[in-house]
C-alpha positions as CSV (number, residue, x, y, z in Angstrom):
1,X,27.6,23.4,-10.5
2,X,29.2,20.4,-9.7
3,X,29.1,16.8,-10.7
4,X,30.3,13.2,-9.0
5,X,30.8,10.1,-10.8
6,X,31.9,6.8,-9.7
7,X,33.9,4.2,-11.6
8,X,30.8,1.7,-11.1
9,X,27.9,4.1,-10.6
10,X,24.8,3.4,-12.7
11,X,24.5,7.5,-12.9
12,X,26.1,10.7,-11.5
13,X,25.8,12.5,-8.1
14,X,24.4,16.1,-9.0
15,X,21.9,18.8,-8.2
16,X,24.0,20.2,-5.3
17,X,22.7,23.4,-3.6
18,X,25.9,24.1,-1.8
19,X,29.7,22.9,-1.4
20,X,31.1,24.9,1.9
21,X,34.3,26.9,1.3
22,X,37.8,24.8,1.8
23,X,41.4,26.1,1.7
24,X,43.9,23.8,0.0
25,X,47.1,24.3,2.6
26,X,50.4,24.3,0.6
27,X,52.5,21.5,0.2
28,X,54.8,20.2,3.1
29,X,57.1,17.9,2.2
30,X,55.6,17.7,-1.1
31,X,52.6,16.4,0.2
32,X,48.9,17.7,0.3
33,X,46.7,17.5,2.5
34,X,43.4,18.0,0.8
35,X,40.5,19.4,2.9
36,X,36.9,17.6,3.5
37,X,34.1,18.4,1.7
38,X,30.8,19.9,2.9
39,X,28.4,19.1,0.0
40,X,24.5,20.2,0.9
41,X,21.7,19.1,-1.4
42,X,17.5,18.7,-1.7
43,X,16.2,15.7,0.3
44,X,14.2,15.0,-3.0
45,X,17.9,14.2,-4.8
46,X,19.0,12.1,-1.6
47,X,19.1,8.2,-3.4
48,X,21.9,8.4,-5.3
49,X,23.8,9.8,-1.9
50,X,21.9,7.3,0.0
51,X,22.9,4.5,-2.4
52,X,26.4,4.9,-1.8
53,X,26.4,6.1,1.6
54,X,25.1,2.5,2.4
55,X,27.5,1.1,-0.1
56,X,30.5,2.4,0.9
57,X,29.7,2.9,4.7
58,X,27.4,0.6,5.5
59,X,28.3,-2.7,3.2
60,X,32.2,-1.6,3.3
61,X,32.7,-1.3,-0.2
62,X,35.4,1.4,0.1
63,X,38.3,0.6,-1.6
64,X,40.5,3.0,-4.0
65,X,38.2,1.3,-6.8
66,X,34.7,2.4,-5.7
67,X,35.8,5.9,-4.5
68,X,34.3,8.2,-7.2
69,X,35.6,11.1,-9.2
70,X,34.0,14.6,-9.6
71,X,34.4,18.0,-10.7
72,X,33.1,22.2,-9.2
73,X,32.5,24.0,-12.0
74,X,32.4,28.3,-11.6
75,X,29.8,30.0,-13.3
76,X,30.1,33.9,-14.5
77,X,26.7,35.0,-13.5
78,X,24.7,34.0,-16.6
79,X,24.9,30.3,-15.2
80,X,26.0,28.8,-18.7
81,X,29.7,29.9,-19.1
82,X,32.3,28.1,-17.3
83,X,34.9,30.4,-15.5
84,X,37.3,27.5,-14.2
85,X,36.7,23.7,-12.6
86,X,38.3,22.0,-9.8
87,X,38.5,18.5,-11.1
88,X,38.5,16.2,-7.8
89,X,39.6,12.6,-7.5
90,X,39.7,9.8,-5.0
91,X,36.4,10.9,-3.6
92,X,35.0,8.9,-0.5
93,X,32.3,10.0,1.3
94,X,32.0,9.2,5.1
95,X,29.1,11.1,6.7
96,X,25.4,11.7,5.1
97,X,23.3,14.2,7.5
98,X,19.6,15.1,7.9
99,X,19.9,19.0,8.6
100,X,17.4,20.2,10.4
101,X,14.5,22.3,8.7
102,X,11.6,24.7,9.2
103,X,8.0,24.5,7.9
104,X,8.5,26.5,5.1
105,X,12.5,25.3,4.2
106,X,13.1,22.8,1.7
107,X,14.5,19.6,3.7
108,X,18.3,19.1,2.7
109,X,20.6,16.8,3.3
110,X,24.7,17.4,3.9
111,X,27.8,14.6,3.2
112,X,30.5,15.1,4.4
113,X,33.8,13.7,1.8
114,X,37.0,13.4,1.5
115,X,39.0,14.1,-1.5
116,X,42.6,12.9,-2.3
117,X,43.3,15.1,-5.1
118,X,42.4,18.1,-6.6
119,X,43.1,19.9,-9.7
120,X,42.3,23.4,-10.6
121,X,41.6,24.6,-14.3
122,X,40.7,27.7,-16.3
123,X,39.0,27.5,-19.7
């Protein structure tokens, strides 16, 4: 499960089938370098993305301000009890794909975003 909200969004970004695996590197130089983000969803849940694809893309409303704030959360298998959540801010999202599809696939979608910190938490 996994939710993204923005600091001016009207709602939040959900109903994501798939976030592609990522390995945080260690720190060097007390930096981290935080990996991009794979995010795959339903075409049928593509305005939201859409909406700020074109605003912060398109129109060039990307400053620290409009980037959004989010969270993964892991399920135990019933689907209702968190396991831990990897709280993600500074979220900017910089690519918004069509992926290709097969007569009998549900049409999805894929952004691609960047994330300038991340924070990991167990219950």
């Amino acid at each position: 499960m996994s939710t993204i909200h923005g600091r001016s969004s009207r709602r939040p970004i959900a109903n994501v089938s798939r976030i592609e695996s990522f390995t945080v590197p260690g720190a060097a130089g007390g930096k981290v370098d935080f990996p991009e983000l794979g995010v795959t969803f339903s075409v049928a849940s593509a305005a939201t993305w859409t909406a700020w694809f074109q605003d912060f893309v398109i129109d060039g409303n990307n400053s620290d301000a409009a980037e959004k704030s989010g969270q993964i959360t892991f399920l135990l298998p019933n689907l209702k009890t968190a396991l831990a959540k990897i709280e993600l801010h500074g979220l900017g999202i910089f690519r918004l794909e069509t992926e290709p599809s097969g007569p009998n696939q549900i049409p999805r979608m894929t952004a691609s975003l960047y994330c300038e910190q991340m924070s990991f938490h167990r219950p």
